[in-house]
CHARMM internal coordinates of N, CA and C (Angstrom, degrees):
IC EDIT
DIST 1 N 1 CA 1.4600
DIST 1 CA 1 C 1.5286
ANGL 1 N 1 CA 1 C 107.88
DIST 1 C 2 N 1.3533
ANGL 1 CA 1 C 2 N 134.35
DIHE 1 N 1 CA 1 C 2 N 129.87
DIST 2 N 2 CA 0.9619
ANGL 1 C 2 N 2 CA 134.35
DIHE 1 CA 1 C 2 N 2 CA -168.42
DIST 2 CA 2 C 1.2290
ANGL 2 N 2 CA 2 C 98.15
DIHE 1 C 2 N 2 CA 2 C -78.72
DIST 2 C 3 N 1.5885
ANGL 2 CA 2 C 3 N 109.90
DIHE 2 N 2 CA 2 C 3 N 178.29
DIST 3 N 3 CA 1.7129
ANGL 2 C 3 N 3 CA 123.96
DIHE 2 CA 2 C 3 N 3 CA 161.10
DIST 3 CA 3 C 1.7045
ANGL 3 N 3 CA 3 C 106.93
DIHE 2 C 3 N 3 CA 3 C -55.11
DIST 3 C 4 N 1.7500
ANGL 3 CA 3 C 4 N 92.21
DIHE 3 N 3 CA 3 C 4 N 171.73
DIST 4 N 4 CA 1.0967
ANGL 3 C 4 N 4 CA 87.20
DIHE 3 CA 3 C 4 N 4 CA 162.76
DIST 4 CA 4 C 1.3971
ANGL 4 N 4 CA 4 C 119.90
DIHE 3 C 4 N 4 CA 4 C -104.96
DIST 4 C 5 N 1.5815
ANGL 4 CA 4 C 5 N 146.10
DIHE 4 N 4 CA 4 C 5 N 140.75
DIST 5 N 5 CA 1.2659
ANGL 4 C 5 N 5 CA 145.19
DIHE 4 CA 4 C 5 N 5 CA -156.39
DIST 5 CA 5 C 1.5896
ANGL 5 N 5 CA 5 C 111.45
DIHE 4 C 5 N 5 CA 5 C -107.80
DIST 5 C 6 N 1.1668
ANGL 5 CA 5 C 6 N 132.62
DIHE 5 N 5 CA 5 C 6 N 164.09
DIST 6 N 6 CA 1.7127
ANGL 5 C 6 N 6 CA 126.98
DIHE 5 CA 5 C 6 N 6 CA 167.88
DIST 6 CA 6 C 1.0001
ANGL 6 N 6 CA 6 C 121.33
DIHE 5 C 6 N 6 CA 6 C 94.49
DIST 6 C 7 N 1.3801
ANGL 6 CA 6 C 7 N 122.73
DIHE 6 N 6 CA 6 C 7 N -157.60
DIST 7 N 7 CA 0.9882
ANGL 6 C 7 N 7 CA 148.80
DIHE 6 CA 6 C 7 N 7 CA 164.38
DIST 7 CA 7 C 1.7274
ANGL 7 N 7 CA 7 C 105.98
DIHE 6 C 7 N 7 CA 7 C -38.42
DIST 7 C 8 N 1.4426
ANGL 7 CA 7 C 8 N 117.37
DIHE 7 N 7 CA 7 C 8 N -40.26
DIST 8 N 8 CA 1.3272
ANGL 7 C 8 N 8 CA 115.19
DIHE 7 CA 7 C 8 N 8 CA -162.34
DIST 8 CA 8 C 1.0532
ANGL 8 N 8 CA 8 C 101.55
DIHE 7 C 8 N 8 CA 8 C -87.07
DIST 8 C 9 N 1.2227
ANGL 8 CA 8 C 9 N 130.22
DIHE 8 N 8 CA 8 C 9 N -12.39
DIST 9 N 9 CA 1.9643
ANGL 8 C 9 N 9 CA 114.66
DIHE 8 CA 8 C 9 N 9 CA -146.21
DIST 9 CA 9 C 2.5258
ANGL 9 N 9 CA 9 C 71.80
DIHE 8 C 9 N 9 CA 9 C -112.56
DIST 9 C 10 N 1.2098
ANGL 9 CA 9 C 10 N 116.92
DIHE 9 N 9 CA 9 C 10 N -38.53
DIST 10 N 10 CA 1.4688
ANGL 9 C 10 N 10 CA 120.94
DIHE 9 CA 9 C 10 N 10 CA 152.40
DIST 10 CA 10 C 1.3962
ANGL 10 N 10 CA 10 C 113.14
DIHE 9 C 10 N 10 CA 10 C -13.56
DIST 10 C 11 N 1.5244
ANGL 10 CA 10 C 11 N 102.51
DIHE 10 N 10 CA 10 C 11 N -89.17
DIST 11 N 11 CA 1.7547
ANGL 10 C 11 N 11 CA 125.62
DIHE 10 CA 10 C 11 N 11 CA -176.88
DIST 11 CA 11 C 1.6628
ANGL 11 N 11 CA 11 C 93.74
DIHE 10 C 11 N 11 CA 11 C -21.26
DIST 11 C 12 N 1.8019
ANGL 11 CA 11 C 12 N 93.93
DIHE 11 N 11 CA 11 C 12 N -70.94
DIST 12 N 12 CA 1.6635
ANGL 11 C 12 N 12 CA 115.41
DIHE 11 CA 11 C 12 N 12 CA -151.68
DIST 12 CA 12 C 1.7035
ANGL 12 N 12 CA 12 C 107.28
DIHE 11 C 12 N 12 CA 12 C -44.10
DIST 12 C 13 N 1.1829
ANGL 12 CA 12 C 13 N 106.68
DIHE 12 N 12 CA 12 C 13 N -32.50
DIST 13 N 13 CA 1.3815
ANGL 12 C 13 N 13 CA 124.37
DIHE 12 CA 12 C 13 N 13 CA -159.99
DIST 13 CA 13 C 1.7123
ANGL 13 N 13 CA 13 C 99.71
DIHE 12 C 13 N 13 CA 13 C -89.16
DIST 13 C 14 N 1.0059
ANGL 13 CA 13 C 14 N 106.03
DIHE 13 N 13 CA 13 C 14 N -29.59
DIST 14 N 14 CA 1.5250
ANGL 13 C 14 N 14 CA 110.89
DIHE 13 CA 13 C 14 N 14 CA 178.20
DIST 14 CA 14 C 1.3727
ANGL 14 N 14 CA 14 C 107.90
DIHE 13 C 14 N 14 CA 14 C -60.29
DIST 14 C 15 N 1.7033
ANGL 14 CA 14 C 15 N 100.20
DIHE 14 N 14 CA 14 C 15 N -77.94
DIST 15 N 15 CA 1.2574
ANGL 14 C 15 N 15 CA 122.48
DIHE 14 CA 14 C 15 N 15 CA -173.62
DIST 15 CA 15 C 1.8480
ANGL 15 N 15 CA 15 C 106.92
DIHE 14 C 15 N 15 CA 15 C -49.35
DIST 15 C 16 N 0.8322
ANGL 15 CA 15 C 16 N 134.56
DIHE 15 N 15 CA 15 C 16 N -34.95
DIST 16 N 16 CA 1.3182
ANGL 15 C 16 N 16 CA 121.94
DIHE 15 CA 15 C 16 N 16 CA 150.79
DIST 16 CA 16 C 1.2480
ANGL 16 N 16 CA 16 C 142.48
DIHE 15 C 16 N 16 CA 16 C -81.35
DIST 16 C 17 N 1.6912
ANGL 16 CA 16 C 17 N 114.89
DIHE 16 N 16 CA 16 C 17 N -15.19
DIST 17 N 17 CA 1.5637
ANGL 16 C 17 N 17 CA 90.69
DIHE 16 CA 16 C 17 N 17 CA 127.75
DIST 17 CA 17 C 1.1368
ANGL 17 N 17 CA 17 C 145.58
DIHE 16 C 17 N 17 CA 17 C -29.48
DIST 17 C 18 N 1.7166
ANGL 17 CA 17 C 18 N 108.18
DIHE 17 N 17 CA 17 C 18 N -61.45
DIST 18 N 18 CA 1.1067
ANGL 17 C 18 N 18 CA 117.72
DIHE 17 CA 17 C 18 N 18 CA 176.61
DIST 18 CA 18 C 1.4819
ANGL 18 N 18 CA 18 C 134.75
DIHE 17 C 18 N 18 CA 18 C -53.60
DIST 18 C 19 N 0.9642
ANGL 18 CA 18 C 19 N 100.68
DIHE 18 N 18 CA 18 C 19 N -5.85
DIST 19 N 19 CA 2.0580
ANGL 18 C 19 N 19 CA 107.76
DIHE 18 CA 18 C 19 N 19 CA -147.32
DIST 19 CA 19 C 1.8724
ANGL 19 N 19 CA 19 C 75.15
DIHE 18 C 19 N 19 CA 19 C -111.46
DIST 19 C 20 N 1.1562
ANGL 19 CA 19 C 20 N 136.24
DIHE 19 N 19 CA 19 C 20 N -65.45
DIST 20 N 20 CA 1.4084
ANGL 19 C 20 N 20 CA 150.24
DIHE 19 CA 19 C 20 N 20 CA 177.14
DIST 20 CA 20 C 1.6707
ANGL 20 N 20 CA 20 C 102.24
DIHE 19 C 20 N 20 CA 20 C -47.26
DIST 20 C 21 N 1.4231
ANGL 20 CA 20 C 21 N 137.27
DIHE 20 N 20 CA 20 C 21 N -14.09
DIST 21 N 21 CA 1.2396
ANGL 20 C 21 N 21 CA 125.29
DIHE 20 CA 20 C 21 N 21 CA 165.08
DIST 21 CA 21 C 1.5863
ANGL 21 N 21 CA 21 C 111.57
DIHE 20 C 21 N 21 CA 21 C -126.06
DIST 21 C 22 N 1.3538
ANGL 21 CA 21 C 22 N 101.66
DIHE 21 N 21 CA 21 C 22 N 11.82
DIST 22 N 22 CA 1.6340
ANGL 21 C 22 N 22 CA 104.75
DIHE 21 CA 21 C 22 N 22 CA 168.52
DIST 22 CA 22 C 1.7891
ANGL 22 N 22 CA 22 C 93.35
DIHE 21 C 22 N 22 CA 22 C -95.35
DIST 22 C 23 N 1.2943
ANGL 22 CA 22 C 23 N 130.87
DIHE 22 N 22 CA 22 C 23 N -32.27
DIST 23 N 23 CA 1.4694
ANGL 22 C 23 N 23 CA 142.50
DIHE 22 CA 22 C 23 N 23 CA 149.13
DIST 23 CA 23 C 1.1230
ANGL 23 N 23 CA 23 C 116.66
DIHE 22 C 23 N 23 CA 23 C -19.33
DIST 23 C 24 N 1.1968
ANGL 23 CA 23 C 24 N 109.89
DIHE 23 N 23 CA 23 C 24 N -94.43
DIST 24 N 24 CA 1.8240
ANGL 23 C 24 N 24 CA 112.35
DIHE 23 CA 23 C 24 N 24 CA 158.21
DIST 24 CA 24 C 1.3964
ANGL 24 N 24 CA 24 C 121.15
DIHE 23 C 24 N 24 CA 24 C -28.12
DIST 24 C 25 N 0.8602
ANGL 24 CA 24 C 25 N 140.09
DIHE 24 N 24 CA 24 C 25 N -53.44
DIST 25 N 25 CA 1.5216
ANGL 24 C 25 N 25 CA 154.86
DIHE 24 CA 24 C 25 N 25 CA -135.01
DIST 25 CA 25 C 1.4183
ANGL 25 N 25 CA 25 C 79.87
DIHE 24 C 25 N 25 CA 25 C -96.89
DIST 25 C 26 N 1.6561
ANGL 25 CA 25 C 26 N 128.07
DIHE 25 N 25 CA 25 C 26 N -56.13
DIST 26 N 26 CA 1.8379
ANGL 25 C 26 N 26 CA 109.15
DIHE 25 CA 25 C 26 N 26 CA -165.45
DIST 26 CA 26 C 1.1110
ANGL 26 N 26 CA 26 C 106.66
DIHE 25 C 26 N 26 CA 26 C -62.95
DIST 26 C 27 N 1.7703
ANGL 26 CA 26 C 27 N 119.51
DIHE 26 N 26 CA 26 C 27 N -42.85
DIST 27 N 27 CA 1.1108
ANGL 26 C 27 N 27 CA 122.10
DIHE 26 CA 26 C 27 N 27 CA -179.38
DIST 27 CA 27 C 1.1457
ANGL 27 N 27 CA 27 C 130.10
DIHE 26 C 27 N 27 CA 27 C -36.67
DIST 27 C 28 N 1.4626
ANGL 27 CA 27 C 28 N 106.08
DIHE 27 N 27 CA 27 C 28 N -54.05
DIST 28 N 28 CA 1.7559
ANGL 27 C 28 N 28 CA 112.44
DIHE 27 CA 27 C 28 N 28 CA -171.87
DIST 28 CA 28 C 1.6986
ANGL 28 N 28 CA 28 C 114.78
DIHE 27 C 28 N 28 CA 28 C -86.09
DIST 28 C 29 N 1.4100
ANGL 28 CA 28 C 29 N 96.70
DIHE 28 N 28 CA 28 C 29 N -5.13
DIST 29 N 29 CA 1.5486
ANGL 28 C 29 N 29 CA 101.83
DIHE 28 CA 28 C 29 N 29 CA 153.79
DIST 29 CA 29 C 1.2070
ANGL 29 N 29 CA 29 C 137.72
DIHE 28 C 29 N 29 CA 29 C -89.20
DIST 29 C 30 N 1.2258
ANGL 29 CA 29 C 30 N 100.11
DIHE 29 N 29 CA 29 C 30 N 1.15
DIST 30 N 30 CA 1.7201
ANGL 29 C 30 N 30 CA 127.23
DIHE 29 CA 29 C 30 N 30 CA -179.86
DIST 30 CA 30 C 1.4136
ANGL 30 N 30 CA 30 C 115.12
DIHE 29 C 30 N 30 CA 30 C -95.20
DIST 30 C 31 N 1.3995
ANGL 30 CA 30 C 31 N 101.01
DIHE 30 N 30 CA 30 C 31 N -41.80
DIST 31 N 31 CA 1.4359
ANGL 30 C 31 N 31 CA 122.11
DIHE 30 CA 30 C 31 N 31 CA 162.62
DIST 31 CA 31 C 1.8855
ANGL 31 N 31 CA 31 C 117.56
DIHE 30 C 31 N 31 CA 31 C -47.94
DIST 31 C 32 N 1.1280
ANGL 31 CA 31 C 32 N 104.97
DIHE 31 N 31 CA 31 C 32 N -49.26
DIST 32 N 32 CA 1.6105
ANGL 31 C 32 N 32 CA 119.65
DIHE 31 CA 31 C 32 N 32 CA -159.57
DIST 32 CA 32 C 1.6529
ANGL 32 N 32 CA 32 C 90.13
DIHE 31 C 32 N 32 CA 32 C -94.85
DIST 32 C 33 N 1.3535
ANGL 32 CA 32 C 33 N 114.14
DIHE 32 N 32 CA 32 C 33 N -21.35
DIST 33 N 33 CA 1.6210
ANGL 32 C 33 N 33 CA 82.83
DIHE 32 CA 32 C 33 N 33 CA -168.67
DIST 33 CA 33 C 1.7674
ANGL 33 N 33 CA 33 C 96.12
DIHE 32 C 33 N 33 CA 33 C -102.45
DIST 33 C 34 N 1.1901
ANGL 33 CA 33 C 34 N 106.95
DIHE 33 N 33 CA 33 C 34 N -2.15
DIST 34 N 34 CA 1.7274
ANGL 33 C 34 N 34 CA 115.30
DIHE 33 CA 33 C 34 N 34 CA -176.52
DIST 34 CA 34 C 2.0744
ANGL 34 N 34 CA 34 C 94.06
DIHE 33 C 34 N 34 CA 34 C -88.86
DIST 34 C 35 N 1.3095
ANGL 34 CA 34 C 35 N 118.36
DIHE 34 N 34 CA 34 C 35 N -29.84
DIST 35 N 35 CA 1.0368
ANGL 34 C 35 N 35 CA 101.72
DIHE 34 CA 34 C 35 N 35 CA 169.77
DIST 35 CA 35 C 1.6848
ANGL 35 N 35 CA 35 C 120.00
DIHE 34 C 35 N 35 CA 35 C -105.41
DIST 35 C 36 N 1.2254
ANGL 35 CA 35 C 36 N 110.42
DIHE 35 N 35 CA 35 C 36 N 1.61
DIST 36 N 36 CA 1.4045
ANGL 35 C 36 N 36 CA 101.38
DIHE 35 CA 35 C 36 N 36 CA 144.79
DIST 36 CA 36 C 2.0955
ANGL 36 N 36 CA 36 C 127.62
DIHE 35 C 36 N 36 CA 36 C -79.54
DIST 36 C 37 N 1.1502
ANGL 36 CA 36 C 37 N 105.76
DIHE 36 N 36 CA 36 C 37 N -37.55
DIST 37 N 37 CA 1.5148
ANGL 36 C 37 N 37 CA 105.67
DIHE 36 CA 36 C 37 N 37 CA 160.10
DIST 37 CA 37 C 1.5891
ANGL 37 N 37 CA 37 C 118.40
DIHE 36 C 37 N 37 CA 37 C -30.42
DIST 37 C 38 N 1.6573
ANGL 37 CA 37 C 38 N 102.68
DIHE 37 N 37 CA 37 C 38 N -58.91
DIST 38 N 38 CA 1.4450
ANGL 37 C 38 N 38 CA 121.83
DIHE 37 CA 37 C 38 N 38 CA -177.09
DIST 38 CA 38 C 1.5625
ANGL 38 N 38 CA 38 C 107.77
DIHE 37 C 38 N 38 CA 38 C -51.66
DIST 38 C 39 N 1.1507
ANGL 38 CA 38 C 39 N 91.34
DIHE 38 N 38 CA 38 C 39 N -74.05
DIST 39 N 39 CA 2.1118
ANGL 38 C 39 N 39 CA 97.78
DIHE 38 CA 38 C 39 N 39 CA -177.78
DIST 39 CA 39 C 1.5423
ANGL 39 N 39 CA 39 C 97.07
DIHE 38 C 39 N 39 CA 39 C -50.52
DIST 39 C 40 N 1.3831
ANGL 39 CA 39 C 40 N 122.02
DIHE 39 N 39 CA 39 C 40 N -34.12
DIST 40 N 40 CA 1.8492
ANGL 39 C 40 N 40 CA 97.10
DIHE 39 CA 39 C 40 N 40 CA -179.44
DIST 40 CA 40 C 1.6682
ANGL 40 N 40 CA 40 C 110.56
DIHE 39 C 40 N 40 CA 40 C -82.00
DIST 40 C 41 N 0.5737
ANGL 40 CA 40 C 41 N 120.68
DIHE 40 N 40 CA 40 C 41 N -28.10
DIST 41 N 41 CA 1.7377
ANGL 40 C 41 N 41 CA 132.01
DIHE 40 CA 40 C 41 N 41 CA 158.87
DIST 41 CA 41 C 1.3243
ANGL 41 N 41 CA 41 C 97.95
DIHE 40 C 41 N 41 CA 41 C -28.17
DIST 41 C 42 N 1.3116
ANGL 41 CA 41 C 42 N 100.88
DIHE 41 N 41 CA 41 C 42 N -102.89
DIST 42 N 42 CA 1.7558
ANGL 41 C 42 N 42 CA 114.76
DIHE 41 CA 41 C 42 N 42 CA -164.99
DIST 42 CA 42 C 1.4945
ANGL 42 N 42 CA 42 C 93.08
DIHE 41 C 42 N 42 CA 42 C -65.73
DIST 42 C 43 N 1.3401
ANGL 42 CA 42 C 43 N 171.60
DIHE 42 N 42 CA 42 C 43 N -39.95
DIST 43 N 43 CA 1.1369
ANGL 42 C 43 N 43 CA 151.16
DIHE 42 CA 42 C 43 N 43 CA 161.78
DIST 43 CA 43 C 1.3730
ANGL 43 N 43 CA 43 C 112.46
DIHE 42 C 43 N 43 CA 43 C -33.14
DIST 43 C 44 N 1.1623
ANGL 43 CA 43 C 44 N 142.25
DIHE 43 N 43 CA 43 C 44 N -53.00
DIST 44 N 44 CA 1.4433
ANGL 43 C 44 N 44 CA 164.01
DIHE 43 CA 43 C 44 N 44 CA 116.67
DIST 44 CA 44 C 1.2120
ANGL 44 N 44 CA 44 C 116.59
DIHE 43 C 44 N 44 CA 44 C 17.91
DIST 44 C 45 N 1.4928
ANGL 44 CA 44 C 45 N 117.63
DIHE 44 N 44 CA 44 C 45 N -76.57
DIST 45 N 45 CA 1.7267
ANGL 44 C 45 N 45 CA 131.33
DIHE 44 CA 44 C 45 N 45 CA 136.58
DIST 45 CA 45 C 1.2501
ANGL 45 N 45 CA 45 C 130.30
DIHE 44 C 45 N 45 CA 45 C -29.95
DIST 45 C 46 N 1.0980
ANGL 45 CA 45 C 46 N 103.04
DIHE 45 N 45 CA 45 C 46 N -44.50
DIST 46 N 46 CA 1.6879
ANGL 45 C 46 N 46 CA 96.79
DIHE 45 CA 45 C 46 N 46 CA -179.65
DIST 46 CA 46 C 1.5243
ANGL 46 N 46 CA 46 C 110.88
DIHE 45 C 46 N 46 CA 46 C -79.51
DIST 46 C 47 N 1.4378
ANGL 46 CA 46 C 47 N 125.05
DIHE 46 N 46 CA 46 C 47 N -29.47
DIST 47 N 47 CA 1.0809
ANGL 46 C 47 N 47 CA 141.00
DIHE 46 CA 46 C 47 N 47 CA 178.48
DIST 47 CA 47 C 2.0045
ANGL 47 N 47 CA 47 C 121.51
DIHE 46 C 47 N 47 CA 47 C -71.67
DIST 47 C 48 N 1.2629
ANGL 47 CA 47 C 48 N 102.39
DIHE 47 N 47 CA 47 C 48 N -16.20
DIST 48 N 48 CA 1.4302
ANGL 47 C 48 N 48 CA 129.57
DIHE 47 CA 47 C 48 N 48 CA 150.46
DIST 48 CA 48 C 1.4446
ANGL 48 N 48 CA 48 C 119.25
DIHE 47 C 48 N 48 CA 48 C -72.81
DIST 48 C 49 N 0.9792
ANGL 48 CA 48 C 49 N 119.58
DIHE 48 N 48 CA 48 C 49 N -54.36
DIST 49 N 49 CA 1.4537
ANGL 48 C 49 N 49 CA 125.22
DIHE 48 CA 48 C 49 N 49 CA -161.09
DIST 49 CA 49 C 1.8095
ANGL 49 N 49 CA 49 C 90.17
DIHE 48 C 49 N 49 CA 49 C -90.55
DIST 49 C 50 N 1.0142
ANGL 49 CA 49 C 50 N 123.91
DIHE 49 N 49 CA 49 C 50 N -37.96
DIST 50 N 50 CA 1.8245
ANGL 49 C 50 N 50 CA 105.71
DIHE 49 CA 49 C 50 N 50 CA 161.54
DIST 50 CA 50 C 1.2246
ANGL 50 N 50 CA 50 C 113.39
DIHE 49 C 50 N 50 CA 50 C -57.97
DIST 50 C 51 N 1.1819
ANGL 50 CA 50 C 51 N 112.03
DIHE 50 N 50 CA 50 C 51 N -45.82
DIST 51 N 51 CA 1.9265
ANGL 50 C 51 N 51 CA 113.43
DIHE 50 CA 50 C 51 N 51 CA -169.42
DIST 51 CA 51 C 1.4558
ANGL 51 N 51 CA 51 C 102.33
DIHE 50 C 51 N 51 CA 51 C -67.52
DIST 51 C 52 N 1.1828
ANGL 51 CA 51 C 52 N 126.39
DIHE 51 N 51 CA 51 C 52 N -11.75
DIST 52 N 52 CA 1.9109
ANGL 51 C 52 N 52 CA 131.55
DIHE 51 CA 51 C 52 N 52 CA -168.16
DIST 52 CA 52 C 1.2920
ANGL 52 N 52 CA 52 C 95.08
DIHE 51 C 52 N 52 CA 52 C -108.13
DIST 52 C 53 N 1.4732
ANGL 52 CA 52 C 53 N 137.49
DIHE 52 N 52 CA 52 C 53 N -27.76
DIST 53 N 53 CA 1.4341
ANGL 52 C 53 N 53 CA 133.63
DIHE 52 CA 52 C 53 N 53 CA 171.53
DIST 53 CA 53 C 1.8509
ANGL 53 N 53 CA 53 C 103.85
DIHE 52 C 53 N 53 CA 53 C -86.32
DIST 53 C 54 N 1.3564
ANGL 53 CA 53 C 54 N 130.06
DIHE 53 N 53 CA 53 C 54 N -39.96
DIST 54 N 54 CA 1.1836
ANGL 53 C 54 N 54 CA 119.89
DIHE 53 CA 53 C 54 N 54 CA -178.30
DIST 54 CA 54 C 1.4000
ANGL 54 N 54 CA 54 C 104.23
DIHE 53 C 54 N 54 CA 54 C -70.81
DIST 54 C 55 N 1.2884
ANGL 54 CA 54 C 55 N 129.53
DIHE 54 N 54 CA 54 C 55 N -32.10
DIST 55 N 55 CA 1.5774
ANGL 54 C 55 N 55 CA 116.01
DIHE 54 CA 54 C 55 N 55 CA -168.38
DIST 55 CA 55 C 1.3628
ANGL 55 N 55 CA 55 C 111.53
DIHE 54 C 55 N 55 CA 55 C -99.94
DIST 55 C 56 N 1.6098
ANGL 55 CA 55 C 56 N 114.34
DIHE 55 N 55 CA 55 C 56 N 12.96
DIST 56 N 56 CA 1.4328
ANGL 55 C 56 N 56 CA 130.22
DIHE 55 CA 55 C 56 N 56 CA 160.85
DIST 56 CA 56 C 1.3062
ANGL 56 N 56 CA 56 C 85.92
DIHE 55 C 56 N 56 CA 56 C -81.61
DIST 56 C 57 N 1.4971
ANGL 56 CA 56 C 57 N 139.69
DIHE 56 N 56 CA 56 C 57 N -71.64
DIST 57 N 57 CA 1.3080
ANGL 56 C 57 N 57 CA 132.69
DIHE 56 CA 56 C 57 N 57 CA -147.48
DIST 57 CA 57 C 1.6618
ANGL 57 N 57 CA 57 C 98.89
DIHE 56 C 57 N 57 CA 57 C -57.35
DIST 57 C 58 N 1.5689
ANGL 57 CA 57 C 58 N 125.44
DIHE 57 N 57 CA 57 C 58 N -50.06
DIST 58 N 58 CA 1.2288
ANGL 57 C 58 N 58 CA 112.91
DIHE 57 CA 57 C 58 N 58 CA -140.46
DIST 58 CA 58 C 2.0783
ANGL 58 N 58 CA 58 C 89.11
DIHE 57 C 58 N 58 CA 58 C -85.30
DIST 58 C 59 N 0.8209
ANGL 58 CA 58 C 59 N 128.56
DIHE 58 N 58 CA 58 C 59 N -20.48
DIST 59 N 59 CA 1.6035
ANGL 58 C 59 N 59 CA 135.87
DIHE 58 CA 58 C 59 N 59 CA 171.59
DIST 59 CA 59 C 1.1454
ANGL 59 N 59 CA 59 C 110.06
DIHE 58 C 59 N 59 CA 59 C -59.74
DIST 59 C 60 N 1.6548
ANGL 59 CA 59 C 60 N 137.00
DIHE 59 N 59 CA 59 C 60 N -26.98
DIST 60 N 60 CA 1.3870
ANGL 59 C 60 N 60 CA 138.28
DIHE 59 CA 59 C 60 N 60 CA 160.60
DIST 60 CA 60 C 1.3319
ANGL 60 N 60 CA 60 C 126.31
DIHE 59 C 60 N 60 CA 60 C -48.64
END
COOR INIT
IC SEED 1 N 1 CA 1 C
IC BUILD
């Protein structure tokens, strides 16, 4: 059975383009929202550990 030729064997080639940069695309949104989590984390932390040093100061 041969390939398939045209328009179809086209589509096929499209649509997996597509599917291979919708791929990427979750990824690097996975990326940005896993390193926004992070920076709110330790932003978070750091914002503790001031509030535990200022209310050391004002308890003196």
């Amino acid at each position: 059975m041969p390939a398939p030729q045209g328009p179809t064997q086209t589509n096929l080639a499209h649509a997996m383009g597509l599917a291979m940069q919708n791929a990427v695309n979750q990824q690097n949104q996975s990326a940005i929202l896993s390193q926004a989590a992070t920076t709110q984390c330790v932003m978070s932390m750091l914002s503790l550990d001031s509030a535990a040093i200022a209310l050391g100061a004002v308890r003196k």
